[in-house]
C-alpha positions as CSV (number, residue, x, y, z in Angstrom):
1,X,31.2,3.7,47.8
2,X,29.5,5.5,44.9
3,X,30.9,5.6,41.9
4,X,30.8,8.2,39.2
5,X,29.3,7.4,35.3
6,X,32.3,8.2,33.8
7,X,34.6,6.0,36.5
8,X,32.1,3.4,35.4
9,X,32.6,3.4,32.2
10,X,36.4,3.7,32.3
11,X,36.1,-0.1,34.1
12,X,35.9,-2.0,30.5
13,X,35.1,-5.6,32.6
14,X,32.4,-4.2,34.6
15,X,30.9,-2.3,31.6
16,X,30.4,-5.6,29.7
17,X,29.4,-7.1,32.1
18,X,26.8,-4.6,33.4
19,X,25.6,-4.0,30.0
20,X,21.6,-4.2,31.7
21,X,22.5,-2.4,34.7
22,X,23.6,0.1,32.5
23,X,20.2,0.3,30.4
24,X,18.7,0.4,33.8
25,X,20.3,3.7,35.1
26,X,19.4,5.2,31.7
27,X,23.0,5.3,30.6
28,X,22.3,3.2,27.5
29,X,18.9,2.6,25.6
30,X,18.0,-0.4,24.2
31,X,18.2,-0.7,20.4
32,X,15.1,-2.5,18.6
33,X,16.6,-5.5,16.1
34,X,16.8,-3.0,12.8
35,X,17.1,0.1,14.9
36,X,16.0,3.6,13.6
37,X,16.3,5.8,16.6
38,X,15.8,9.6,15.0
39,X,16.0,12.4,17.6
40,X,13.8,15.4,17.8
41,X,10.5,16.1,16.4
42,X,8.9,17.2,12.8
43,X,6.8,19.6,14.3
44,X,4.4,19.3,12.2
45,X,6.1,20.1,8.9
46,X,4.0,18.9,5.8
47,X,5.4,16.3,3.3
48,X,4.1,15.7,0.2
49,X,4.9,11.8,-1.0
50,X,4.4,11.1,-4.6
51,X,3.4,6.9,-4.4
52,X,2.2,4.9,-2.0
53,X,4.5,2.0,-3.1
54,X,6.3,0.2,-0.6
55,X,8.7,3.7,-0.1
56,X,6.6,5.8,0.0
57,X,4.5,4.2,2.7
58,X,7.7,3.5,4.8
59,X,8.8,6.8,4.2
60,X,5.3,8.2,5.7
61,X,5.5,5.5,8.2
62,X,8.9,6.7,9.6
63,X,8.1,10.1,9.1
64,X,4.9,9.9,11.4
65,X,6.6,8.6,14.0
66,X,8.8,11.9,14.1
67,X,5.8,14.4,14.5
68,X,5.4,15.3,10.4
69,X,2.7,15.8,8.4
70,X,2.1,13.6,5.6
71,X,-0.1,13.6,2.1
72,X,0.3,10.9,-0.1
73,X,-0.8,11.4,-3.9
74,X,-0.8,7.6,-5.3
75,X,-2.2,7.6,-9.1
76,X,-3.4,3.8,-8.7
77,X,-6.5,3.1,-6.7
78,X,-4.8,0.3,-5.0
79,X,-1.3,0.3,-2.7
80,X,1.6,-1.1,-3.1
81,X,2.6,0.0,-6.2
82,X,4.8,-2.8,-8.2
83,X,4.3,-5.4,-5.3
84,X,0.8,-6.3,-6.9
85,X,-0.4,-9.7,-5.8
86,X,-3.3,-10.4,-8.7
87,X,-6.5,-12.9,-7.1
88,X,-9.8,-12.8,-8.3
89,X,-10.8,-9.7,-9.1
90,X,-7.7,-7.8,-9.4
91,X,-7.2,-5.6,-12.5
92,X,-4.6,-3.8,-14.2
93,X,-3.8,-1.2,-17.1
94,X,-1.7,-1.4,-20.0
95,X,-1.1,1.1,-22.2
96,X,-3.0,0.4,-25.8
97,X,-5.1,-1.9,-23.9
98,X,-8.4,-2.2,-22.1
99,X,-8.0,-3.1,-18.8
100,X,-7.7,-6.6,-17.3
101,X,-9.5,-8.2,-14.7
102,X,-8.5,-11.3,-13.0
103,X,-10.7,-14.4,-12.8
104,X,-9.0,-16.8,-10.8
105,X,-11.5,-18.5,-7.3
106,X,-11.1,-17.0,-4.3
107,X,-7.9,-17.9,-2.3
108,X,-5.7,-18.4,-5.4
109,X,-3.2,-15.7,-6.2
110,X,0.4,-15.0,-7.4
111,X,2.7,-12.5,-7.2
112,X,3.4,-10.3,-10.8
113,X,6.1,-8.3,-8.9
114,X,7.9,-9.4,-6.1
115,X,7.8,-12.9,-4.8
116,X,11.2,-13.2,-2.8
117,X,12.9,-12.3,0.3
118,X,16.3,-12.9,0.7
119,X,17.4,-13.9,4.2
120,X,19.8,-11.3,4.9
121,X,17.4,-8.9,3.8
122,X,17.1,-8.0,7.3
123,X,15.3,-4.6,6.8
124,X,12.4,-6.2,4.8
125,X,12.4,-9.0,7.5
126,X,12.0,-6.4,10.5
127,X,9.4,-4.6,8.8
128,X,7.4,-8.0,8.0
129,X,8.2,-8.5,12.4
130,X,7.1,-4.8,13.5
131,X,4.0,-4.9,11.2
132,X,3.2,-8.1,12.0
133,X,3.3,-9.8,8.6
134,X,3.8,-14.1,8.6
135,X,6.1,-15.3,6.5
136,X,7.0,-18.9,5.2
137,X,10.0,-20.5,3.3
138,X,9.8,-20.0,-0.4
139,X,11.5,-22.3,-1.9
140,X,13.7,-21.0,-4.8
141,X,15.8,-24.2,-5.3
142,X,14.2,-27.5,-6.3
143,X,16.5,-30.1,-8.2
144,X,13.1,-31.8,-9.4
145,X,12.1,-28.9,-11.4
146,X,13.4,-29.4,-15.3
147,X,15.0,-28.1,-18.0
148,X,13.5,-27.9,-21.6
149,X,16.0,-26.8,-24.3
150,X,14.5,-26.5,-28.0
151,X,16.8,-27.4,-30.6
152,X,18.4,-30.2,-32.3
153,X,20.5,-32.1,-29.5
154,X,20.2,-35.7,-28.5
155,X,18.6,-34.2,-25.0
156,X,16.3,-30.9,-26.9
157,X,12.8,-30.7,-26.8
158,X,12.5,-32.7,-24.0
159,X,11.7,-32.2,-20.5
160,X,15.1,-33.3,-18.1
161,X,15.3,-33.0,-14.7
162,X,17.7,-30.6,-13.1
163,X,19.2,-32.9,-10.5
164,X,20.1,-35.1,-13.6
165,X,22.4,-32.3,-15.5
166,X,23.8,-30.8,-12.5
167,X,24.8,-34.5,-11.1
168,X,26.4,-35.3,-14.9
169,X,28.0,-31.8,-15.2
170,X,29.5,-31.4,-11.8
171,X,30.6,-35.1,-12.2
172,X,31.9,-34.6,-15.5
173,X,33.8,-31.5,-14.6
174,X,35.3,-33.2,-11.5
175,X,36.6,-35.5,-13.4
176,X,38.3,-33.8,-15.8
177,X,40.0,-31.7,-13.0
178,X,41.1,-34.8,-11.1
179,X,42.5,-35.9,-14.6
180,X,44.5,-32.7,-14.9
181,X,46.5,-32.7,-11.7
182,X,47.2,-36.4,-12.4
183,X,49.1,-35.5,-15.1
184,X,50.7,-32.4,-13.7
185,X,48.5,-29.8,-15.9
186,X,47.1,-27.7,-13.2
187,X,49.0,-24.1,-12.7
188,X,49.6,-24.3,-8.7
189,X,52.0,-25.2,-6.7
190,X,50.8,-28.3,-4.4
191,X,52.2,-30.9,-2.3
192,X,51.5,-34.0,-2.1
193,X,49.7,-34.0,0.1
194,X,47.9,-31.3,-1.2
195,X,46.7,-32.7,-4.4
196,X,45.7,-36.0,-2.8
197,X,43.3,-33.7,-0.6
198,X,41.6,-32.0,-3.6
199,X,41.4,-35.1,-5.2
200,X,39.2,-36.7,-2.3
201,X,37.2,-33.7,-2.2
202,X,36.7,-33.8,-6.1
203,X,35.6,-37.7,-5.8
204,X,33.1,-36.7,-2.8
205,X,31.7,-33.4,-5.0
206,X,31.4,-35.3,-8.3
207,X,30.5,-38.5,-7.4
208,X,33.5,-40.1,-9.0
209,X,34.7,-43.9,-8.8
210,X,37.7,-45.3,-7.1
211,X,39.7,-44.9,-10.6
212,X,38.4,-41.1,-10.9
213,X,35.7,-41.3,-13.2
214,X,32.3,-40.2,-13.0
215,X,29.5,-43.1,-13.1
216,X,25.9,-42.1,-12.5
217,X,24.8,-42.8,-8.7
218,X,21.3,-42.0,-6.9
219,X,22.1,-38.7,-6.8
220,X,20.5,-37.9,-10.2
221,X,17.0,-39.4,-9.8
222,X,15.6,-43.1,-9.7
223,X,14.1,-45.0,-12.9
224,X,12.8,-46.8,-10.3
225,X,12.4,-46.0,-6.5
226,X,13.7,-48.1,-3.8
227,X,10.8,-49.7,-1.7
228,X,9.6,-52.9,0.0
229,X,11.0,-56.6,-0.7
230,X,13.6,-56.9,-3.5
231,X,12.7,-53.5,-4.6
232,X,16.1,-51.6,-4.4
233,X,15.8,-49.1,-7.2
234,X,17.3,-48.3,-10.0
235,X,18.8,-45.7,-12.0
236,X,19.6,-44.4,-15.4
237,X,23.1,-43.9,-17.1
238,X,24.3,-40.5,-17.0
239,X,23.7,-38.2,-20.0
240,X,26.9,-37.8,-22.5
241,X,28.7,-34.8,-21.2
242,X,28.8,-34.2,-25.4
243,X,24.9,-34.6,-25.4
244,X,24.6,-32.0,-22.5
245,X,26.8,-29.5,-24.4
246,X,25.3,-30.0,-28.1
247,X,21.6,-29.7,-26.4
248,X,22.7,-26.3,-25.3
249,X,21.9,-27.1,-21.5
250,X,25.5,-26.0,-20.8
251,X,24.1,-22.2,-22.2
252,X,23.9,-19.2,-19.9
253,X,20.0,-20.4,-19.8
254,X,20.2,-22.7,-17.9
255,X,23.3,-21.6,-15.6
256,X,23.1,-21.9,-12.0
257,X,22.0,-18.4,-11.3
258,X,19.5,-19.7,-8.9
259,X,22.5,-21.4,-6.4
260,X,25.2,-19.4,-6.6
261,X,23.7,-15.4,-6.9
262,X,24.3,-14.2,-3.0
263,X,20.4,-12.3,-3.3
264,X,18.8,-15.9,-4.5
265,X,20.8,-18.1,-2.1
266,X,18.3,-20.1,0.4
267,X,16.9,-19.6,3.1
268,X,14.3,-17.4,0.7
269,X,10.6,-16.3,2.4
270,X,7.8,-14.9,0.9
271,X,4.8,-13.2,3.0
272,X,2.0,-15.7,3.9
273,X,-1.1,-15.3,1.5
274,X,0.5,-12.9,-1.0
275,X,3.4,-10.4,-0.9
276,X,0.8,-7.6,-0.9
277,X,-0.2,-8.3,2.5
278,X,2.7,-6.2,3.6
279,X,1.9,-3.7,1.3
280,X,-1.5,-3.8,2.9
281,X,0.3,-3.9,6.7
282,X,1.6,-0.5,5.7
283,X,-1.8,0.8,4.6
284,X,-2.9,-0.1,7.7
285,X,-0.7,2.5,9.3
286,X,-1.1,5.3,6.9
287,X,-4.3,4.9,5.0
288,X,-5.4,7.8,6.5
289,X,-2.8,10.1,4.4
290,X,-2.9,8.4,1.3
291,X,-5.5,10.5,-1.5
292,X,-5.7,7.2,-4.4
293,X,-6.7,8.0,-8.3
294,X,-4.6,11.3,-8.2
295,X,-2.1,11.2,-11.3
296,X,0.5,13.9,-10.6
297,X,1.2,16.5,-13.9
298,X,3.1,18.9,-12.3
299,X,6.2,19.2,-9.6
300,X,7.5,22.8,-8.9
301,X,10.1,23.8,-6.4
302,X,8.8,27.0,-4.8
303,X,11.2,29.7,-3.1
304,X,10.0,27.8,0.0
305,X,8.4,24.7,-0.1
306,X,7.2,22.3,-3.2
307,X,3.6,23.0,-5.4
308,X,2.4,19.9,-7.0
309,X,-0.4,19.6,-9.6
310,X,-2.5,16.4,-10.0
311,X,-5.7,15.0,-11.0
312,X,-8.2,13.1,-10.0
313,X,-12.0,11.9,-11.0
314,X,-13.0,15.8,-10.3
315,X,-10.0,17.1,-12.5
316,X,-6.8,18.7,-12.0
317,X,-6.0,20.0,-8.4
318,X,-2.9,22.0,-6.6
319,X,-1.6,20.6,-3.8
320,X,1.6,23.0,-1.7
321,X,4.2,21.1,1.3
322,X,7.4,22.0,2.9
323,X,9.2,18.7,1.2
324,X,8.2,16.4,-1.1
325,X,9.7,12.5,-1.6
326,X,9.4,11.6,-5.1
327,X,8.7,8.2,-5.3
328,X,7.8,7.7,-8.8
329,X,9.2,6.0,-11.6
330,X,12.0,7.5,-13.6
331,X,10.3,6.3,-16.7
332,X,7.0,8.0,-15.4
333,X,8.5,10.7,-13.8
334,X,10.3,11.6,-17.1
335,X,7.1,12.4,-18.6
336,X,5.8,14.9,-15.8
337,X,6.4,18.8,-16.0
338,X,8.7,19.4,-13.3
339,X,11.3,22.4,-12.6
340,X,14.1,20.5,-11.4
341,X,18.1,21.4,-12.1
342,X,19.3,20.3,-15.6
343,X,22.1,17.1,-14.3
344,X,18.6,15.9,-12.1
345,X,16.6,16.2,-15.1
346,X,18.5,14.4,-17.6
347,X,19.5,11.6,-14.6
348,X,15.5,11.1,-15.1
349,X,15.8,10.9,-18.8
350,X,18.6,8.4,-18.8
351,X,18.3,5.7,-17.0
352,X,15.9,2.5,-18.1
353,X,14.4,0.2,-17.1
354,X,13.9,-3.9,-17.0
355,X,11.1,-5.1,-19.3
356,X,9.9,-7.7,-17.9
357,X,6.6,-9.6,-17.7
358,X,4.9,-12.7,-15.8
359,X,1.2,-15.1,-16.6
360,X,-0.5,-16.9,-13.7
361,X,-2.3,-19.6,-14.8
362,X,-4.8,-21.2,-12.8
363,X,-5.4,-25.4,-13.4
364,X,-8.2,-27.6,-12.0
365,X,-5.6,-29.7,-10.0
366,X,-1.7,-29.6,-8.9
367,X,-0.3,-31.6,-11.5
368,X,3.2,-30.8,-11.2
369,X,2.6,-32.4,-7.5
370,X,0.6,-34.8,-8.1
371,X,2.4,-36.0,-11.2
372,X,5.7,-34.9,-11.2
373,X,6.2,-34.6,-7.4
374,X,7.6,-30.7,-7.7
375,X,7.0,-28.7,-4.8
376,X,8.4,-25.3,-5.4
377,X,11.6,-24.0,-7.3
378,X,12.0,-23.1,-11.1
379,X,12.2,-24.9,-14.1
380,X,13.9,-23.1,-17.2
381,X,14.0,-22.8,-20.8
382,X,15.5,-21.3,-23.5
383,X,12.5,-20.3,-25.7
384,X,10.0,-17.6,-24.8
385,X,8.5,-18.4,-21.3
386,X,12.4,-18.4,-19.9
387,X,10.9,-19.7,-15.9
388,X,8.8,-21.4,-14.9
389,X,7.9,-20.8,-11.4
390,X,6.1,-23.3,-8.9
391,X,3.8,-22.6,-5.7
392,X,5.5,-22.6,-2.4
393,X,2.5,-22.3,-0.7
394,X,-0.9,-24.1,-0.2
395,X,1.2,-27.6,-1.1
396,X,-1.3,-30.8,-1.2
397,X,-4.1,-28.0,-2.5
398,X,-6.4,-28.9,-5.1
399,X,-6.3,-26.4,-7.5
400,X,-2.8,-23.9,-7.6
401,X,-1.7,-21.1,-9.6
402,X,2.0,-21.7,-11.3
403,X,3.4,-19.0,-13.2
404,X,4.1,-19.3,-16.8
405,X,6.7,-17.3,-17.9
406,X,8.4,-15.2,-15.9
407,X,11.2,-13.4,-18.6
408,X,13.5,-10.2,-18.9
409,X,14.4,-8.3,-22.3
410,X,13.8,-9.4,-25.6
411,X,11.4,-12.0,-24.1
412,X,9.5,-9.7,-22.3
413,X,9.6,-7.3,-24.9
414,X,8.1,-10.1,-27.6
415,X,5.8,-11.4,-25.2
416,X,4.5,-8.0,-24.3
417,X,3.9,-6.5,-27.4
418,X,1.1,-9.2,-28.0
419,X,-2.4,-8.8,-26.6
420,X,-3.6,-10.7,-23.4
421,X,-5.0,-13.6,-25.2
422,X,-2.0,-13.9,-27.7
423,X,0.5,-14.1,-24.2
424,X,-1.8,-16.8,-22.8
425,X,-1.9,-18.9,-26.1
426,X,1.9,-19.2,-26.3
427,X,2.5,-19.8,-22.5
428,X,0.0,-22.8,-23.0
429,X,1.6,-23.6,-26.3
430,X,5.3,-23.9,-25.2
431,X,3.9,-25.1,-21.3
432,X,2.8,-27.8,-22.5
433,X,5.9,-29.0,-24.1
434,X,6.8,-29.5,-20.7
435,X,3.7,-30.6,-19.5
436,X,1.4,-32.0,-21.0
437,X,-1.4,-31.8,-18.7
438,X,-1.8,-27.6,-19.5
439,X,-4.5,-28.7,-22.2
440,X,-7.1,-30.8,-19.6
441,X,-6.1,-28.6,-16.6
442,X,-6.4,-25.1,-17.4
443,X,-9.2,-23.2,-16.4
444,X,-7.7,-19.3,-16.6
445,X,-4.8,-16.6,-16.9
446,X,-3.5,-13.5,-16.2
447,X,-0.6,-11.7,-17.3
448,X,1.3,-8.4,-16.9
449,X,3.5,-6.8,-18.8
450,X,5.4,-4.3,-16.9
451,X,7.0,-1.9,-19.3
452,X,2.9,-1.4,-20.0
453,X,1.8,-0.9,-16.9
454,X,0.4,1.9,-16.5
455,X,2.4,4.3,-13.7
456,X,5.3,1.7,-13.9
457,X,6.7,2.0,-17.5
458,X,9.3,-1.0,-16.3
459,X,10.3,-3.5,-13.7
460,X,13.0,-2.0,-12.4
461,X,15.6,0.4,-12.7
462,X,19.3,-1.0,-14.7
463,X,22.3,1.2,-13.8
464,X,25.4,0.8,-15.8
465,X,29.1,1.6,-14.2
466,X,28.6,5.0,-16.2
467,X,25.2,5.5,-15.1
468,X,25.9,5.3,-11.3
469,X,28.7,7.7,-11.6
470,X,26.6,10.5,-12.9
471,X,23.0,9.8,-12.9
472,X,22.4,7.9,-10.0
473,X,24.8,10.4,-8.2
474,X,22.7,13.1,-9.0
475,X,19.8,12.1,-7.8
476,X,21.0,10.8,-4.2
477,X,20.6,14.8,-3.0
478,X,17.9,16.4,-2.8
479,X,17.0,19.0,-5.5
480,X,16.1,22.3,-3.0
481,X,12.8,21.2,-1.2
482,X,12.4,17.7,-3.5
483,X,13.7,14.7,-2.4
484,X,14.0,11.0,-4.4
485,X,13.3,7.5,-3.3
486,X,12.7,4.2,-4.3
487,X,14.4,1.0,-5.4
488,X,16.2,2.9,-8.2
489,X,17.6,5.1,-5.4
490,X,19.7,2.2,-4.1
491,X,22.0,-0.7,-5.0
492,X,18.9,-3.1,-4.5
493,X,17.5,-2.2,-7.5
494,X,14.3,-4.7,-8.0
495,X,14.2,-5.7,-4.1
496,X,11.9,-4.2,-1.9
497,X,14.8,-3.8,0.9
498,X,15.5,-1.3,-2.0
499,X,12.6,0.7,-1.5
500,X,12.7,-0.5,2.4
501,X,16.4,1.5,2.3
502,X,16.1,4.2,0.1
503,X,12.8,5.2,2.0
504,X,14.7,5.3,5.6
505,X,17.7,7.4,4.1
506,X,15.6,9.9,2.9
507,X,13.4,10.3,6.1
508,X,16.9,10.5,7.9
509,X,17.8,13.4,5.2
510,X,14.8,15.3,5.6
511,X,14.8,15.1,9.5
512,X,18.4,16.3,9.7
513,X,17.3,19.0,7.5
514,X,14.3,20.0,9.8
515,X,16.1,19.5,13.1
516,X,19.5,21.2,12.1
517,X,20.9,18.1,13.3
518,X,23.9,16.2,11.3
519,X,22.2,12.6,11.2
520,X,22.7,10.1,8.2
521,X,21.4,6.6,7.5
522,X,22.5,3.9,8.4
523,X,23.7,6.0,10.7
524,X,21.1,6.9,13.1
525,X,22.5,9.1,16.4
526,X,22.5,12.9,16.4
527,X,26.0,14.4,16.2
528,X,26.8,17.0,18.3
């Protein structure tokens, strides 16, 4: 007998168990893996985009897909805005400074803005999926990497590995708790039973002995490597615990940020060939809308529609839309005429930005490989260069690319306020207190310095409790026909799932604007 949709429907069992029958009479549609499933069309309506960063290429991306019109102004003559991946030939523009070109060989590269994605970035990853971008592990965690401390500890100013302080310290600290519930010191109420079971688990996390004490085991690294014959290896004794401490490797330096922060936890990726092949994926798409070299003066709300001045290599220009998205810095928008309402315009004003800053440094071979056998991951310091970051890519290679410093702050501020051959003499200078082999293997360097950037002003945007409350609240509506996006228009701030979402929450905003239709992000269905 036939049987209505809605009878159907009320049979829970046969639904779920129909689920691709159902598709198949129309009464479900599939959903893509990060779906976006807007309703209705743009007809036509013109946006004006201000950046062809990563949001504002998304944001035209999405939007074209819905039947708008787009025009992208982008002031750089290259996409992507802070995801720049600098190879030979790339240049960049500080302010003060004559611009930099690039002289690493062909096929070497790194990546002065980001270099990560986490895995439960899931946006970022469906984006690299649709567009076609290959990705490959990068690999954020490496217990071979080092720490360097300079000062005047038994273990300062020299190069130790990670595996060997995190072994001692967990050790160390297991120990001491094991000690404390022996002796009844530990606030908790635990049976018996229960304390014998942390106990185990505190021998099997620290490494301790039979009598509870922390002896140094293969875990930290060989002196010497097991291998054929009578060759069974052997290690070193751990550090003192009061060594590690005095040395300052117990400082917030050289916490484990890298293990335990949810955003850095492995698995980690990083787009095949440099993170700029997604900006690039995107320009693929909408190229055709983007106008490059055209530095906007001027945003004005109109009693219908937006009026934007710019200029380009012919001189200034006016440019009129329905909507505009805003993707621009707040540290570069705050320095553009603009009509907007008084709480939007000091939101602008207020919030700052990371300084921030990294050097590539091309060498003749892959020392750290060859020598040191580090593949990957970070080593850290206390002193000026803060990381050090490794290649995850072209492993085996002959010549690679490791970053020099990579540093936030008061680093970044003293690094950057040297000139480019000042910032390449200390990251060689302090490098090669770590290694060595900087002064026969270095053949070039290039470094960026972000709070100088030109159309950047910053790495990205820092929100305090007080800051979200009333600027960042501000600026999540739309002030009459200009809307804002971008990383700082999120809680991703410095991720490009940040752009990624801030980009699909406005186009969801606009089009339930256009379309009369009450639709929000991540919600994505009309409401009737």
């Amino acid at each position: 007998m036939p049987i209505s949709r809605r009878d159907f429907l009320r049979t829970g069992t046969s639904a779920i168990a129909a689920y691709p029958a159902m598709m198949a009479l129309g009464m479900l549609r599939t959903a893509p893996a990060h779906a976006f499933d807007l309703e209705g069309s743009g007809a036509g309506k013109h946006v004006l985009i201000l950046g062809a960063g990563l949001a504002g290429m998304a944001a035209a991306y999405e939007l074209g897909k819905l039947g708008y019109r787009c025009t992208i102004l982008e002031a750089r003559t290259r996409a992507g805005g802070r995801v720049f991946s600098v190879r030979k030939g790339s240049t960049n523009r500080e302010t003060g400074a004559a611009a930099q070109t690039a002289a690493f060989d062909d096929g070497q590269y790194f990546n002065a803005g980001p270099s990560r994605i986490p895995h439960h970035h899931e946006l970022t990853l469906h984006y690299c999926k649709e567009l076609g971008i290959p990705l490959q592990v990068y690999n954020n965690i490496n217990e071979a990497t080092y720490y360097f401390s300079e000062g005047k500890g038994p273990l300062s100013n020299k190069k130790v590995r990670v595996r060997e302080i995190h072994n001692d310290v967990r050790g160390y600290t297991a120990e001491l708790l094991a000690k404390a519930i022996d002796q009844g010191k530990v606030d908790a109420e635990l049976t018996k039973e229960d304390t014998q079971k942390i106990i185990e688990f505190l021998r099997a996390e620290g490494g301790l002995d039979i009598d509870k004490l922390y002896k140094a085991s293969d875990r930290r690294g060989f002196i010497e490597h097991p291998g054929a014959g009578n060759k069974s290896g052997s290690i070193a004794n751990p550090h003192k615990l009061a060594d590690i401490i005095s040395s300052g490797l117990m400082d917030p330096d050289f916490y484990n940020v890298a293990e335990y922060a949810y955003e850095l936890q492995m698995t980690m990726f990083q787009a095949v060939g440099g993170m700029d092949t997604i900006a690039k994926a995107f320009e693929k798409k909408v190229g055709k809308d983007v106008r490059f070299g055209c530095e906007v003066k001027s945003i004005q709300n109109q009693a219908e529609g937006v009026s934007v001045t710019y200029k380009d290599k012919t001189g200034e220009k006016q440019i009129t839309a329905d909507l505009c998205i805003c993707t621009i810095p707040l540290t570069v928008l705050s320095n553009i005429e603009h009509n907007f309402s008084p709480d939007v315009s000091r939101a602008i004003d207020f919030v700052p930005y990371m300084q921030t800053g990294k050097i590539g440094l091309q060498f003749k071979r892959r020392f750290w490989e060859e020598d040191e056998q580090i593949y990957g991951g970070i080593t850290h310091t206390n002193n000026e260069l803060a990381q050090l970051f490794y290649p995850s890519y072209d492993y085996l290679g002959k010549k690679g690319i490791l970053i020099g410093y990579y540093n936030f702050n008061e680093r970044a501020k003293k690094m950057g306020d040297l000139d480019f051959a000042q910032r390449q003499q200390l990251a060689l200078e302090k490098g090669s207190l770590i290694h060595p082999q900087y002064k026969q293997e270095f053949e070039t360097g290039f470094s960026v310095c972000w709070q100088k950037t030109e159309y950047s002003l910053g790495g990205w945007a820092l929100y305090t409790a007080a800051a979200r409350k009333a600027s960042y609240t501000a600026l999540q509506q739309p002030d009459k026909q200009v809307y804002f996006a971008g990383e700082h228009m999120t809680y991703l701030n410095a991720w490009m799932a940040g752009a990624f979402e801030s980009a699909r929450k406005t186009v969801a905003d606009i089009h339930a604007r256009v379309t009369a239709q009450r639709v929000a992000y991540p919600a994505t269905s009309s409401i009737v």
